[in-house]
N, C-alpha and C positions, 0 to 999 in steps of 0.2 A: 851837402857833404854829410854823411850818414858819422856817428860816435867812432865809430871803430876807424875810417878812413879819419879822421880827424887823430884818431891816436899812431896812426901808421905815419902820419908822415910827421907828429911827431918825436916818433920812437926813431925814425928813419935817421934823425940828427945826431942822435945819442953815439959817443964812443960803442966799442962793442960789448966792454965790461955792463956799462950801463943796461944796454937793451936787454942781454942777460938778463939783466936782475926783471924789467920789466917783463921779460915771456917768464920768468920765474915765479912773479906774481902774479901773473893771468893764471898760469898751469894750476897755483893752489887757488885759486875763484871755482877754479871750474871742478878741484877736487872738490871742494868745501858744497859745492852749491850740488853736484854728482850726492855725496853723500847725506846730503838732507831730504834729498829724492828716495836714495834707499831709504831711510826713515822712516820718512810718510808712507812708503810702499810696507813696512812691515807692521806700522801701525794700523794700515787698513787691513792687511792680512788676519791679524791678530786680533784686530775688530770683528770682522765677518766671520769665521772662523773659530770664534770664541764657545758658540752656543753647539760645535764639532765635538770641541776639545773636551768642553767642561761639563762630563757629561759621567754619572756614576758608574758607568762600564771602565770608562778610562782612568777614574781614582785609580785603579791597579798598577797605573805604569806612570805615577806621579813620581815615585821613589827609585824608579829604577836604574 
């Protein structure tokens, strides 16, 4: 029995208020763990990307 069916048929037991609250806290795992992906994805961006940007053509439109 794999984590996730082990919590389903835990949750399965639960009043409904309850289970609520549990897909409530899965929903923000998955935002939480979603936006650390976009992170990493803007930090590599910004990494690669970097030797683009920073470059004395572009000083012009640092201010802009």
């Amino acid at each position: 029995m794999t984590t996730a069916d082990t919590v389903y048929e835990q949750v399965k037991t639960l009043p409904e208020a309850l289970a609520r609250e549990v897909l409530d806290f899965v929903v923000f795992l998955r935002e939480r763990r979603d936006r650390g992906e976009w992170r990493d994805l803007m930090a590599a961006q910004a990494a690669s990307l970097a030797p683009v940007w920073d470059t004395a053509e572009d000083k012009v439109w640092d201010n802009a």
